[in-house]
N, C-alpha and C positions, 0 to 999 in steps of 0.2 A: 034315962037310958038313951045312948046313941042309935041311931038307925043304921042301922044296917050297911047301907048302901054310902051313909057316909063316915062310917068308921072303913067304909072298903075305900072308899079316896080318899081318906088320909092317909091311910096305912101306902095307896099307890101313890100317891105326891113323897111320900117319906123316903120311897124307894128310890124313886128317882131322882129325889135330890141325893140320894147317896151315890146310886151310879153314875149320877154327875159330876162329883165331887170325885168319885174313883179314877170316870175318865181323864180328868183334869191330872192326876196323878201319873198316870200311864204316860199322858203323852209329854210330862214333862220331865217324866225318869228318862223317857225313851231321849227326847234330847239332847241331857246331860249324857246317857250312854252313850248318843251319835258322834259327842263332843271328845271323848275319849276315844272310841274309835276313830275319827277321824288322825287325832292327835299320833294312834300308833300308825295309823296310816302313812299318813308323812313319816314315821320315824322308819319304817318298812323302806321306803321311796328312799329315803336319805341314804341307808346303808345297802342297798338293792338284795333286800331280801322279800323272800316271795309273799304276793297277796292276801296268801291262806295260807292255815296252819291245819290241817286234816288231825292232826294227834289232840290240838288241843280243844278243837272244833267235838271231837266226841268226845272229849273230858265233859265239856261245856253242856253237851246236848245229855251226858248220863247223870249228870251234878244236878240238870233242870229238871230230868225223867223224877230223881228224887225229891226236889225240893215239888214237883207239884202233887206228888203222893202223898206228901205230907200236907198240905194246902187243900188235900180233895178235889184237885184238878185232875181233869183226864191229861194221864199223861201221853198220848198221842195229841192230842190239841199242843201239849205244852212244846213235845217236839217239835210237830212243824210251824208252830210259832217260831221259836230260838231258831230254824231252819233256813225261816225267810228272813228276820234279821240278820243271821249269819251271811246268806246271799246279797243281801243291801249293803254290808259291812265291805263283803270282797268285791263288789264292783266300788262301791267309793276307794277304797284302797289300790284296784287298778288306775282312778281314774289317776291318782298319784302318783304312779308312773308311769306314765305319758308323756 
């Protein structure tokens, strides 16, 4: 039989190679998302339309309130997560026109 103490650091070694493996995930979804926002950014700048979008900005923020209830995410967390993205998104897109 395993002791104790190290069926508890495998079990924490296991975890974190998972949350490692997640973050690894995140941050390279996020830069494929930055890649497309960017993308409408310029396309915003090209045809001088405005940096934000406020109607679709709460589509986006009520679409994630749902996908994290479903995920078992606190949906305020998920909020103002999608929130600060959405602020990173419209200052990159101002910086496009300029």
């Amino acid at each position: 039989m395993t002791n104790p103490v190290t069926r508890a650091a495998t079990l924490l070694k296991e975890h974190r190679e998972s949350i490692d493996r997640l973050d690894a995930i995140l941050v390279y979804t996020l830069g494929e998302r930055f890649k497309h926002t960017q993308a409408v950014g310029k396309l915003k700048a090209e045809h001088d339309l405005p940096p934000s979008d406020p109607s679709r900005e709460a589509a986006q923020i009520a679409r994630l309130e749902d996908l994290a209830v479903q995920a078992n995410l606190d949906p305020d967390f998920a909020k103002a997560f999608l929130n600060f993205i959405i602020q990173e998104v419209i200052r990159h897109h101002r910086k496009h026109q300029e």
